[in-house]
N, C-alpha and C positions, 0 to 999 in steps of 0.2 A: 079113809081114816076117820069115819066116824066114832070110835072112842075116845079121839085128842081133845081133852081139854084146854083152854089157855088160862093163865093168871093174868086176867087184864088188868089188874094192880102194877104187876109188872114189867107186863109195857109199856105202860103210858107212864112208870115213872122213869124208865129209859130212854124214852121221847123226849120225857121236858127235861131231864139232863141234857141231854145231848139240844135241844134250842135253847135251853140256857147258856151255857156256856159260846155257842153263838151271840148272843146277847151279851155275855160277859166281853164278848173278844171285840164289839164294836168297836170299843174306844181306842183299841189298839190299830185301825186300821186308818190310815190317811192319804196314803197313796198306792199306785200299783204294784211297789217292792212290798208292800206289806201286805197284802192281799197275795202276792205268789211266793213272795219268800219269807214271810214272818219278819219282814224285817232285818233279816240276818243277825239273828242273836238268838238262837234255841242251843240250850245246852245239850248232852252226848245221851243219857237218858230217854228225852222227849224224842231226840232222831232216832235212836237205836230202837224204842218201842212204835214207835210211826213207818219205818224201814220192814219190821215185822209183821206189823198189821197191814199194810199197804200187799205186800204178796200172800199172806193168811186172809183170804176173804170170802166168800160167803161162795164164792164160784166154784174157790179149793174146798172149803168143805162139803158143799151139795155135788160142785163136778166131780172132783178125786175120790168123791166117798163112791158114787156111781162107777169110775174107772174102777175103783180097787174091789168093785161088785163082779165085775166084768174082766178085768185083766189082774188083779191080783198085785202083788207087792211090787211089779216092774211097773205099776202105775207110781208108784215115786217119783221118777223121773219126769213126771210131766209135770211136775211142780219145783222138788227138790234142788234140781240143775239149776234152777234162777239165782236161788240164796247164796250158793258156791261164786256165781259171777257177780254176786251183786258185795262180796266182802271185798273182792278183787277192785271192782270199780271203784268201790271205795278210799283205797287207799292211793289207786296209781290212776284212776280217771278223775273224778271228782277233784281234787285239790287242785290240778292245772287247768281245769273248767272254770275253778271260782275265781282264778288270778284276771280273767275275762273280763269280769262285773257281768255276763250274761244273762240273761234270766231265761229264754227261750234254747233251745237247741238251733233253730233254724235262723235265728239269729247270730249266731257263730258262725254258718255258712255262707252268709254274706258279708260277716266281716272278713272273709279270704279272698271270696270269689266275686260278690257281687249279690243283687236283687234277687234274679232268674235263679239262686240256688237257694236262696230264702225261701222262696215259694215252693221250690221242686222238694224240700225238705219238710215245709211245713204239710205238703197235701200228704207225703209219707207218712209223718209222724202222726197224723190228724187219723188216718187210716186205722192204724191198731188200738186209738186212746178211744175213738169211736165204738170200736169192737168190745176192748176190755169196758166201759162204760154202760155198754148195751148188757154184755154178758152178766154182771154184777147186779145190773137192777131185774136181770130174768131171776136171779137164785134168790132174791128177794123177795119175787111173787109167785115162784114154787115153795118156799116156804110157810110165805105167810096167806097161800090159797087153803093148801092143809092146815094151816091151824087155827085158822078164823076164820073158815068158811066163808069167803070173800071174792068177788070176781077180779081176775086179772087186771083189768082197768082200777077197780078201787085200792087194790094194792100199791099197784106204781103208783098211784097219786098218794095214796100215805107215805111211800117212802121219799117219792122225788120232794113231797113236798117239805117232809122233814128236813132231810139233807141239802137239797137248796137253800132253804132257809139261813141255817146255819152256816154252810158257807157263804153266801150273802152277804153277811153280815159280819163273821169274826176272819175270814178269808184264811190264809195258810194256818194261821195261829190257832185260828176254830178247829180247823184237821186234825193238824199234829195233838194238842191235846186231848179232843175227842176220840184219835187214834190210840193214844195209850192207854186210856180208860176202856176201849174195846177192845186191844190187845188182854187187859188183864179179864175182863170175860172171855174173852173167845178160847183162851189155854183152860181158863177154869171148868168152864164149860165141856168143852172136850177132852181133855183131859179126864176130866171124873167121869165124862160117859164112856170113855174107852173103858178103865177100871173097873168101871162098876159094869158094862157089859161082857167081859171076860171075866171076871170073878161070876158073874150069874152063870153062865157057860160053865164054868170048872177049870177055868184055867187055858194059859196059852197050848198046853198040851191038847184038851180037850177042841178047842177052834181047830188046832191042825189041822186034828184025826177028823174034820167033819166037813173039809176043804177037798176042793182037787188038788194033788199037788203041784201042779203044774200055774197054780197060781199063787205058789209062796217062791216062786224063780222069780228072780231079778229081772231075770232077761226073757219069762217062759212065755207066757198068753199073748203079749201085743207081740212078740218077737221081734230077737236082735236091734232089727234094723229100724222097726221103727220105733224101739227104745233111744237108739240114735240119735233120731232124726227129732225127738224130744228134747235130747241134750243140749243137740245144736240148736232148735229154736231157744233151749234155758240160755245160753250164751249171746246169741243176738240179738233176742229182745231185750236182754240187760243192759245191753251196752249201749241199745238206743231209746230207753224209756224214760221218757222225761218225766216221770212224776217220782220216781224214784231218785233222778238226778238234781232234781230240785227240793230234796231234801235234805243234799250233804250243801246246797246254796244258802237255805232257813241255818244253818248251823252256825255259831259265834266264832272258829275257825276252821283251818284245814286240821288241828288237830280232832277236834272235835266231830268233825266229819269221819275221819278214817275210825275213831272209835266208836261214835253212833254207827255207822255202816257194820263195822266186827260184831260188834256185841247184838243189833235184830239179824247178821246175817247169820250168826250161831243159834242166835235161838227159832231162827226160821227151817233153818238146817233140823237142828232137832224139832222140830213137830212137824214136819213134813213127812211123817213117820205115820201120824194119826191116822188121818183120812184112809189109807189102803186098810188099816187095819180096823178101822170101821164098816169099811166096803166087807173084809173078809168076814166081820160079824153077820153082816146081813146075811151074806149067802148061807152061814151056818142055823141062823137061826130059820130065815125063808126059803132057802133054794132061790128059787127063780120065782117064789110066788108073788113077789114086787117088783114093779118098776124098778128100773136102778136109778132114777133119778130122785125116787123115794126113799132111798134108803138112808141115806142119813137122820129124816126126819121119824122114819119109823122104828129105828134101832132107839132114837133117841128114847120115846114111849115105851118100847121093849124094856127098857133098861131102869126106867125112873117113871116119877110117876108127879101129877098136881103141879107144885108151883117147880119145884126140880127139874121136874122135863121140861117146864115153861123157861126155866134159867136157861136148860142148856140150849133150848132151840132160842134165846135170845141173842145166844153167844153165835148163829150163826147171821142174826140179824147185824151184831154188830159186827163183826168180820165184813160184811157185804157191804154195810155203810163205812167203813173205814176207806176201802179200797174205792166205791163210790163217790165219795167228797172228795178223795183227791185227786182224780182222776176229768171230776168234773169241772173242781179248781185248775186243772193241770190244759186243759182247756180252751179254758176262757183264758188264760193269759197268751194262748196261741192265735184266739181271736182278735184279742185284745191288741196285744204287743205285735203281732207279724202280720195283722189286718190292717186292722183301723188305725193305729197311733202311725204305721211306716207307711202305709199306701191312699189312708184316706185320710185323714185329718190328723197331720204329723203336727201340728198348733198347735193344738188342742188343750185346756186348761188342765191341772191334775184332777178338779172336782169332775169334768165329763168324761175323763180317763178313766175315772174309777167307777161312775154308772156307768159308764159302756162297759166296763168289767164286767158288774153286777147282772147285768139284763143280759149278757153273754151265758152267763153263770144258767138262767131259767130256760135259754134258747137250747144250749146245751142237753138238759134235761129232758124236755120234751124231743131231742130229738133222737137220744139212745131209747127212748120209749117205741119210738116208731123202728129205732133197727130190730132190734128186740120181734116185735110182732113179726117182722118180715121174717128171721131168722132164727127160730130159737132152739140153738143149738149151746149149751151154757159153755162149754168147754173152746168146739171150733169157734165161737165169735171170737174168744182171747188170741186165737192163732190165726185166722184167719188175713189180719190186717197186719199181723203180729209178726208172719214170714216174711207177709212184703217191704214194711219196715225193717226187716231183722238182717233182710238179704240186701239194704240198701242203705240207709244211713246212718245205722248201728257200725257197720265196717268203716263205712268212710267217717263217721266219728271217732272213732277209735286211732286209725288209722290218722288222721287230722291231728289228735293231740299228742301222739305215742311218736310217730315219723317227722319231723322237719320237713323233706325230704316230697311228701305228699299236697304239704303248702304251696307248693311248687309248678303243682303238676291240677289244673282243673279241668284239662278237659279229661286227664283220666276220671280225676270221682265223676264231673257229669258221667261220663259212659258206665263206672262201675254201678251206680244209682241207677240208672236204668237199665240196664242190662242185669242185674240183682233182679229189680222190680217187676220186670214185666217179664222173665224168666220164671217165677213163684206165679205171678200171677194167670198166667198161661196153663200152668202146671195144675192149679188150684179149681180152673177150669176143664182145661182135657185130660189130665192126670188119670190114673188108672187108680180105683179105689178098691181096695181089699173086701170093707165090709166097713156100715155107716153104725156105729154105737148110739146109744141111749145120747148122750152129749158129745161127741167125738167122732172124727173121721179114722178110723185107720186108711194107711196108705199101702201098697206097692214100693213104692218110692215117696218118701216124703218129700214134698216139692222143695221146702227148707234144704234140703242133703244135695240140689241142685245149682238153687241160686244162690247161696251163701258163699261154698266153693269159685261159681263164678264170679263174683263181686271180687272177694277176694284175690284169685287171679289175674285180674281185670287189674286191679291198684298196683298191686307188684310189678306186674310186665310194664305197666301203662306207664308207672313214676319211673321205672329206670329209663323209658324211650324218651320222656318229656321231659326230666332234667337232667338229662346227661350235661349240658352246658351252661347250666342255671347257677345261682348260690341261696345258700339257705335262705330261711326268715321263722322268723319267733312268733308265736301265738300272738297274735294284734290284743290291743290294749281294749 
């Protein structure tokens, strides 16, 4: 991609916005509720556009643009299905979560069960936040390798070190507003490059006629099942991602929760549309003569030109950092809160609660850099953790607030949690794989379409064997 130019004016004044208002958000932050949940006072706006940005990120637009190069419009689904479960949680999960005062997930499981499920929850949950963390700062340095001719190392230290920063310093509050401000580039941005690369084309008619068609089917290229098996991972990591659920937490209340969730989960819903249909540009414009992991950034240049193409490819920097800061914040309050403050120094003043936050926040950092290098699959690292979570305390969460009845019953979640877990992760290993993509595994059988089923199972049989003689009990205080 030696004809990409950058507008370095335009970077760097997207950088110091974005550590300013870091800067700006210092003084807002005093303790560890403000640092992971903004304090609980963001109005339905800042969560609805943070809700959107948080699943729009630099992964779905470099990974999805690549799937929809490769599998065509049934690449929807590996994104789309989230936003569908994340309106849902919204309204019927989240509200009964915040009546808790929670701020962790794995923290809830030891308010039913005990310690031993704190931890068996937190090392789950820590697994796909890892993954999604890692994967986000890779599309960060596929993009900004090609546009500023930069080595991979100097890249992740420009972005980690931006992004750290600013979480650092203004914590949830820094997010969620720097989230909405990359929300409004990232639609802008792509948005006008879809437009404006189908208009240069001739029209939606003309991309058809220059496509296979068997990649404008819903269900054609990845096929059926492991369109499926995408769904099912959209539904289980939803129900157990904590950085999503700790945004109906930052919210002023439960109403305002269910309508911040509505309102980014529709407008997630619709632009999850883009990306395949940027993929299908590529192919019409290159064939196969690019990367698919490229394709996003060279439709971009196809399509616009100078500071323009410089917007739109910034729109995919902030997409990446949106989903990045919170991911990273989302975190450190897992180190923080289900580490240090409950098993090593439960004392502890709020001033060392919140540098341990802090220095969590950079450890953090450096350490999706290192998955990253070992793994760099942009698409599998989000799923990778993401099954094993999805198939283990995503159900028994669900199931925990939705059931009475499950409150009841702990040796069943222990067994559905591992029997989920190590079910996916067995699978993920000896699994039978169809064919390894640009970013993505297709499967045979998506290990997901395995353990998810048996967790579930597992809770059902398990709660009516174990409370046949019991009585209920209410979500502990």
């Amino acid at each position: 991609m030696e004809n990409l130019e950058a507008s370095w004016w335009l970077i760097a004044f997207y950088l110091i916005l974005m550590l300013g208002i870091g800067i700006l958000g210092r003084g807002k932050v005093t303790n560890i509720e403000d640092m992971a949940v903004a304090g609980r006072r963001s109005g339905v706006w800042l969560i609805a556009f943070s809700v959107a940005a948080t699943w729009i990120n630099g992964t779905t637009l470099v990974g999805n643009s690549a799937l929809g190069r490769d599998f065509g419009l049934s690449s929807y689904w590996a994104g789309g299905s989230f936003l569908f479960v994340t309106v849902w949680i919204g309204f019927y999960v989240v509200p009964r979560l915040r009546e808790t005062g929670i701020i962790t997930i794995p923290e809830l499981f030891e308010r039913f069960f005990g310690p031993a499920y704190r931890l068996l929850a937190l090392v789950l949950v820590i697994l796909r936040d890892l993954g999604v963390t890692a994967g986000t700062l890779g599309a960060l340095t596929v993009v900004t390798m090609a546009l500023l001719d930069i080595s991979a190392i100097e890249s992740q230290a420009l972005w980690l070190g931006v992004t750290v920063i600013y979480v650092f310093l203004g914590g949830m509050w820094a997010v969620l507003v720097t989230d909405s401000i990359q929300f409004v580039i990232i639609v802008a941005g792509t948005v006008g490059l879809l437009f404006s690369g189908i208009g240069q084309l001739g029209g939606l008619s003309e991309l058809g006629s220059r496509v296979d068609p068997i990649l404008l089917d819903q269900f054609g290229r990845a096929g059926g099942l492991q369109v499926l098996g995408w769904i099912v991972i959209g539904i289980a990591v939803t129900c157990g991602y904590q950085g999503i659920i700790q945004r109906g937490f930052a919210a002023s209340s439960p109403e305002t929760a269910r309508k911040g969730f509505l309102y980014g989960g529709v407008l997630g819903i619709l632009w999850y549309m883009v990306p395949p249909l940027i993929g299908l540009l590529g192919v019409a414009i290159h064939d196969s003569a690019i990367a698919a992991e490229d394709t996003f950034v060279q439709v971009a240049f196809d399509s616009a030109s100078g500071q323009m193409a410089t917007l739109i490819v910034v729109s995919v920097l902030a997409a990446s950092m949106s989903t990045l800061s919170s991911t990273i914040n989302t975190l450190a309050s897992n180190f923080t809160l289900d580490i240090y403050q409950r098993f090593i120094d439960p004392n502890s003043s709020v001033r060392r609660r919140l540098w341990v936050y802090r220095v969590n926040v950079i450890l953090i950092g450096l350490l999706a850099a290192l998955i990253y290098y070992l793994v760099p699959l942009l698409i599998e690292l989000f799923w990778l953790g993401g099954r094993i979570m999805g198939s283990s305390v995503a159900p028994a969460l669900v199931a925990l607030v939705m059931f009475p009845a499950v409150r009841r019953a702990p040796k069943t979640v222990l067994a559905a949690m591992i029997l989920g877990a190590t079910t996916v992760a067995a699978l993920q290993i000896f699994g039978s794989i169809q064919e390894v993509g640009s970013v993505v595994i297709i499967w045979r059988l998506d290990p997901i379409l395995v353990g998810f089923p048996i967790a579930v199972l597992t809770l059902c049989v398990g709660t009516w064997v174990e409370t046949r003689r019991t009585t209920g009990a209410d979500i502990p205080a």
